[in-house]
N, C-alpha and C positions, 0 to 999 in steps of 0.2 A: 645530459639533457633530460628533465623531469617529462615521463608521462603525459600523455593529453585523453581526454576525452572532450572533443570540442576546441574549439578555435579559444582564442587569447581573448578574456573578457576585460573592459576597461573597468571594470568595476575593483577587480584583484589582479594585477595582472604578476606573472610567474616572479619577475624582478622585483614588484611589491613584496611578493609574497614570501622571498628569498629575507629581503630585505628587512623584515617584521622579526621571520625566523633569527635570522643571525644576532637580531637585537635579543634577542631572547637567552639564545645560548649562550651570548657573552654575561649576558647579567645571570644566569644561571651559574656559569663559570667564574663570577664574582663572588659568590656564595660556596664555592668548593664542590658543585656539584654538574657533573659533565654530561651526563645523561636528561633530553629532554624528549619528548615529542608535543611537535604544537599541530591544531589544525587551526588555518586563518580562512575565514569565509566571508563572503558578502553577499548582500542579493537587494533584488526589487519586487515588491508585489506591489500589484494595483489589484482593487475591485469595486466595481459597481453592483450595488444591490438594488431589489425592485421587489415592492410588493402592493398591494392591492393597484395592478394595473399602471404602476409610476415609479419611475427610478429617485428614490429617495437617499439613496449615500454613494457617495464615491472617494474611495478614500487609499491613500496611496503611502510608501516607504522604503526607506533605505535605511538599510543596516550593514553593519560589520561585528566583527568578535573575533576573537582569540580564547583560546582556550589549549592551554598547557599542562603537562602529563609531565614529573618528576618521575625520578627512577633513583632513591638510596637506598643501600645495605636491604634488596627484597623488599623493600616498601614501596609503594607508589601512590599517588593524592594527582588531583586536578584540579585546577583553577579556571575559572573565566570572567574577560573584560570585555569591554565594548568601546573600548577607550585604547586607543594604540599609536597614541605617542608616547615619546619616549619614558614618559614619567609613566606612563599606563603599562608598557611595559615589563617595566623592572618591579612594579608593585604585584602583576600578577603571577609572576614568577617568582616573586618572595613568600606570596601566599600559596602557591603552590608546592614547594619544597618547607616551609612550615609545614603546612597540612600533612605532607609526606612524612616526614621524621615522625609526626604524633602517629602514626600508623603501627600496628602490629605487624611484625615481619610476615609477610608469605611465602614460604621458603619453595612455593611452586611456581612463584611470579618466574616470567622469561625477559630475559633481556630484551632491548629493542630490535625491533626488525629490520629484517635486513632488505636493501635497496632490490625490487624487481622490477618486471617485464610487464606493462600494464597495456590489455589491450582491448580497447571499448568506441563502441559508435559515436560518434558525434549527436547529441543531443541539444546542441542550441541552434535555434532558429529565428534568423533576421529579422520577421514577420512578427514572432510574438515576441521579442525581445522590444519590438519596434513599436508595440498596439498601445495607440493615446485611448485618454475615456471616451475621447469621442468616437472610436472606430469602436469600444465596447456598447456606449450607448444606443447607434445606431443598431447594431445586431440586435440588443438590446428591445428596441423599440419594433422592429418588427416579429421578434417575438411575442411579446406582447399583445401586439394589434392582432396576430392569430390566435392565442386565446380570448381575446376580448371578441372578434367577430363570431365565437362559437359561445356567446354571450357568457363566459366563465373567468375568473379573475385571478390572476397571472403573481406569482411569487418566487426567486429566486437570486441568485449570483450570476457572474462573469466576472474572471478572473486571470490574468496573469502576471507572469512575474518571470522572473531570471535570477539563478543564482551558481555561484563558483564558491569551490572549495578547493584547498592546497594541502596537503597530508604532507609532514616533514619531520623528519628526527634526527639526531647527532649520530646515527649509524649511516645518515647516505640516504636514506629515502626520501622522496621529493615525487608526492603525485599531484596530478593538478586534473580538475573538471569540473567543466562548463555545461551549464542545463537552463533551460526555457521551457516553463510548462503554464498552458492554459487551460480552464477548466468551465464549464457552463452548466449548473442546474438548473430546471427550474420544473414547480409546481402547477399545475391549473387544477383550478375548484371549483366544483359547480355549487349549488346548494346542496346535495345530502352526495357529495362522491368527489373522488379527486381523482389524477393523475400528475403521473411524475417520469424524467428522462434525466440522464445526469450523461455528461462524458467529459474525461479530460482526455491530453494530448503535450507532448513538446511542443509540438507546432501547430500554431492556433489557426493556420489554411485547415485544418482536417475537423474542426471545430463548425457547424452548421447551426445555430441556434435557431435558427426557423425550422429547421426539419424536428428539434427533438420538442420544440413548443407544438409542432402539429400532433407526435407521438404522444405527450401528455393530454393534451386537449381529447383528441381521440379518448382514451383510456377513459379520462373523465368524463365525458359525453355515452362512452357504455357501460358505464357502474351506475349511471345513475339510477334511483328507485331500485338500491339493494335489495335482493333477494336472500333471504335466511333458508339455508338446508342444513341438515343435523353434521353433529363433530363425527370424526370415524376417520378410517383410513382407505386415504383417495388415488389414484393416479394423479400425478400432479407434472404441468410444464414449470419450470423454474427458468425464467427469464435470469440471462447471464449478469444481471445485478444482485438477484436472488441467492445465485449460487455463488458469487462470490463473497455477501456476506456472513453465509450457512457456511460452506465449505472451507471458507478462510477462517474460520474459528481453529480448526485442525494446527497451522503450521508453526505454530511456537512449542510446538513440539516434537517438530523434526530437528532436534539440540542436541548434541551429544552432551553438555551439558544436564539439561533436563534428564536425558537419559542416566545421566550419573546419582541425579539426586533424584531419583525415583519419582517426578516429577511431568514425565510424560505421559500420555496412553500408549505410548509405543515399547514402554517396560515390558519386554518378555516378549514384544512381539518382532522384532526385526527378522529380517528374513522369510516370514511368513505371508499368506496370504490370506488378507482379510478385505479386501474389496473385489470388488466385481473385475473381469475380466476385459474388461472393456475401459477401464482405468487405469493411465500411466498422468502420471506427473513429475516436471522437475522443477530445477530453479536456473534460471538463465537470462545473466545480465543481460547479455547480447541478442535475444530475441527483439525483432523487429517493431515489436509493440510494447516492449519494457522501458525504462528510463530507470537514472540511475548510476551512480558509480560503479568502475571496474573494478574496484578496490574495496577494503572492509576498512572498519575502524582503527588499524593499525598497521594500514597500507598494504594489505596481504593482497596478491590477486583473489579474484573472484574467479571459479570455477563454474562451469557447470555442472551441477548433480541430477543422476536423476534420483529420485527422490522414493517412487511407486512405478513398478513396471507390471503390465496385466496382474493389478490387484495383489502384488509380492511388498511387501515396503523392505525396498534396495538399503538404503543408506539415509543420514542424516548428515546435518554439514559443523563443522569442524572448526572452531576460534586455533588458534595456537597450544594459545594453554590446554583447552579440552583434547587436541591430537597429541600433544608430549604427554599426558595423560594416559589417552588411550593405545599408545602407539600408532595412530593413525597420521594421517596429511592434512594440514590443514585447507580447506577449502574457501579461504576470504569471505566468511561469514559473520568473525565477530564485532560484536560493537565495540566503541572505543570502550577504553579500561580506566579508571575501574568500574566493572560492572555486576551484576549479579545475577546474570542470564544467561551468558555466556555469547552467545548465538542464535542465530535465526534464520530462516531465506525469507529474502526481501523482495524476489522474482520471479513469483511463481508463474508458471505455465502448466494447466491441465492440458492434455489432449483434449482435442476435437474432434469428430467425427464430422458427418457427410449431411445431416438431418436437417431442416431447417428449423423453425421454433411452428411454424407453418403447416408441415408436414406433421410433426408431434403433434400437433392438436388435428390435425383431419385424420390420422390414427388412433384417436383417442375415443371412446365407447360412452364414458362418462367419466367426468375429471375436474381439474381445477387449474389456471392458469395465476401464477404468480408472477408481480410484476416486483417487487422488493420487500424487503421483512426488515422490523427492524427490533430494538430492546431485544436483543439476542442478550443469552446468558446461560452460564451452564450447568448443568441440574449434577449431572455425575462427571468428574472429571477423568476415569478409565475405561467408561464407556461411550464420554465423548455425545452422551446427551446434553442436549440444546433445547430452549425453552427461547418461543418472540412471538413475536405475530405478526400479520402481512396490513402491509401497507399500502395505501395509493395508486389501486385497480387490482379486482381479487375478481375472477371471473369464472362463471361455470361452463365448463366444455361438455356438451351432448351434440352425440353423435356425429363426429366431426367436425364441428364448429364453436364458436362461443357465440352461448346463449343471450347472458346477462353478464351485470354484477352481482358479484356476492357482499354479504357483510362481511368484517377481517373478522377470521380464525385467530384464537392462541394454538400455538402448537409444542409439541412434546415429543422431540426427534432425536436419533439414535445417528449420528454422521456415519458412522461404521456400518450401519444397516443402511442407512440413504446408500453410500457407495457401492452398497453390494446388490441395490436393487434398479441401478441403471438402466433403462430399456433402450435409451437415444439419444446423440451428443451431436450437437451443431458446430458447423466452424465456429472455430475461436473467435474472439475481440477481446480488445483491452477496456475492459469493465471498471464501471466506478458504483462505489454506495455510500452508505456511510457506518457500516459495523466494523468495515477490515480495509486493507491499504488495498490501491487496485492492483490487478493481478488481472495473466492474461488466463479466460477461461469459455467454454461455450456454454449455451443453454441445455438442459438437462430435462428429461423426460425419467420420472422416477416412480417408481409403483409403491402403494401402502405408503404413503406421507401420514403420518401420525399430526390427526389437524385433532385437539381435546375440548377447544371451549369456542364458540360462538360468542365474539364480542357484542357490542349495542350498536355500532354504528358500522 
């Protein structure tokens, strides 16, 4: 019986997805070739979009695909269709074992994987699998109507969707899961200031779009008539969007991979401790506020790693190939194959602490409240210097409170120095922006933020 995360989706359902498979390996096995891995997926997205005050697109779809994985003599190639009749098929499995053969041997390639133990939360939810445009609209429009009543003009999405995937190969493995995720940005603009709130969710009940249209409007109604104060190094609140775009810069480089090709900032430093004491992080499917398969790219379970414990960096996580490699375990982190990255964690989780975002700025003397940053890019790649600037409410803390707005900073930051200069960490949420993938993390209280240029607006 294949794995589940989540209930049996009519979009793919396990028998379909059998069913696709088998067609596959027999036409495989018509060509002299017995080794395949396919993964069959389908889904649905809808989204309505709105900007100046009016939902102007709404636009929806379904999809499927295949995509198959050859295995001859140490080579391997992949194809994909979106076409899965039977003539669709047998054609991408012909191109797929072409493309194999023209490969150069990898003589560290591993056989396919073998059938395991898959065990993950159910991640689909009746409600957003269920939301027409018009239950989007209406949320929709009363968003709206609270930035328009704080006379400011309203831009953003609403979004969801459902989607299933089946991981299967001629060694026996058969993983299947089911996911529903809703998501809701939106913008408000005054004339010289904005603000901005984003969050997604599996389940689109935990989705408020009037609460985070009041949060941006706010934001933007106290930036407004920016105030300029010089670049330098501040105490800064990093709102948990902030720090998940800043700090999710970090984890493509917890790879053993990377690590092998001297490709990370973490060359030479495993084991040691270079962050503050007061940070642990790991990665973890099964966290309450993660979404996500139980399984990697080649059906491996997902473990949990921890990744950084009080400022030590533990461990990185582990494709197959990179653990026969290193002599290590694999930890169900790779992407399908072929690839040229190896691995990654997909689940991050910082710790949190007790702080509110509240508390950090009524402890704060003189500071700067950051609501997200974005054009992130990276200046040094071993010391994990970052270069962006802040976005869509920058605000000055005195003496307890926030003052004003400020104009956006460029900044010029050191992650390994932000880490190590943490003063206060808030409970966790599951964070959205748009620099890095969400991830569960709190907001941060960090001393000497290297802010360098005073933008114009």
């Amino acid at each position: 019986m294949p794995a589940s995360g989540g209930p049996e989706s009519a979009l793919l359902t396990r028998a379909r997805a059998r069913e696709i498979f088998d067609a596959a390996a027999s036409a495989a096995q018509r060509l002299g070739v017995r080794g395949i891995e396919a993964m069959v997926g389908a889904g649905t997205h809808a989204l309505t979009r709105f900007a100046n005050n009016t939902i102007h697109q709404n636009v929806a779809e379904r999809s499927g695909y295949l995509s198959v994985r050859a295995l001859v003599d140490n080579r391997t190639a992949r194809a994909s269709t979106n076409c899965l009749d039977a003539e669709g098929i047998r054609r991408v499995v012909e191109e797929a074992i072409t493309l194999t053969r023209l490969q150069t041997p990898d003589l560290e390639l591993l056989p396919l994987a073998a059938p395991a133990e898959y065990v993950g939360p159910s991640r689909w939810f009746p409600q957003t699998a269920a939301m027409t445009p018009t239950g989007r609209a209406e949320a929709v429009l009363e968003a709206i109507r609270a930035v328009e009543s704080a006379s400011q003009t309203a831009a953003g999405i609403y979004s969801t969707g459902e989607s299933v995937l089946a991981l299967l190969n001629t060694n026996g493995v058969f993983a299947y899961h089911t996911e529903t995720m809703a998501q809701f940005s939106i913008t408000a603009m005054a004339q010289d200031s904005s603000g901005w709130a984003k969050k997604s969710s599996c389940n689109a009940a935990e989705l408020t779009p009037l609460d985070f249209a009041l949060i941006a409007a706010k934001k933007a109604a106290g930036s407004r008539t920016p105030g300029e104060i010089a670049p330098g190094r501040y105490t800064v609140v990093l709102e948990p969007s902030a720090v998940l775009d800043l700090v999710g810069q970090l984890f493509g480089d917890f790879s053993a991979t990377a690590l092998r090709d001297e490709r990370s900032f973490l060359t030479g430093r495993l084991g040691e401790k270079i962050f503050g004491e007061n940070i642990s992080i790991f990665d973890d499917v099964r966290h309450p506020l993660q979404s996500g398969t139980a399984f990697d790219g080649e059906g491996m379970p997902r473990q949990r790693v921890a990744l950084v414990e009080k400022g030590v960096v533990r461990s990185v996580v582990y494709s197959r190939q990179a653990a026969a490699q290193s002599g290590a375990k694999p930890t169900g982190h790779g992407f399908p194959l072929p690839n040229e990255y190896g691995e990654a964690p997909m689940n991050i989780v910082i710790a949190g602490g007790e702080t509110s975002a509240e508390e950090m700025i009524a402890s704060t003397g003189r500071g700067i409240l950051v609501t997200r940053l974005w054009y992130i890019r990276e200046v040094d790649p071993y010391q994990k210097i970052m270069t962006g600037m802040t976005r869509d409410g920058t605000f000055l803390i005195e003496n307890g409170k926030v003052t004003r707005g400020l104009k956006n900073f460029r900044f010029n930051q050191n992650l390994i120095e932000l880490l190590s200069n943490v003063g206060a960490l808030s409970p966790v949420v599951r964070a959205s922006g748009e620099e890095a993938f969400d991830m569960v993390v709190p907001a941060m209280k960090v001393r000497d933020f290297n802010f360098t240029e005073v933008t114009r607006f």
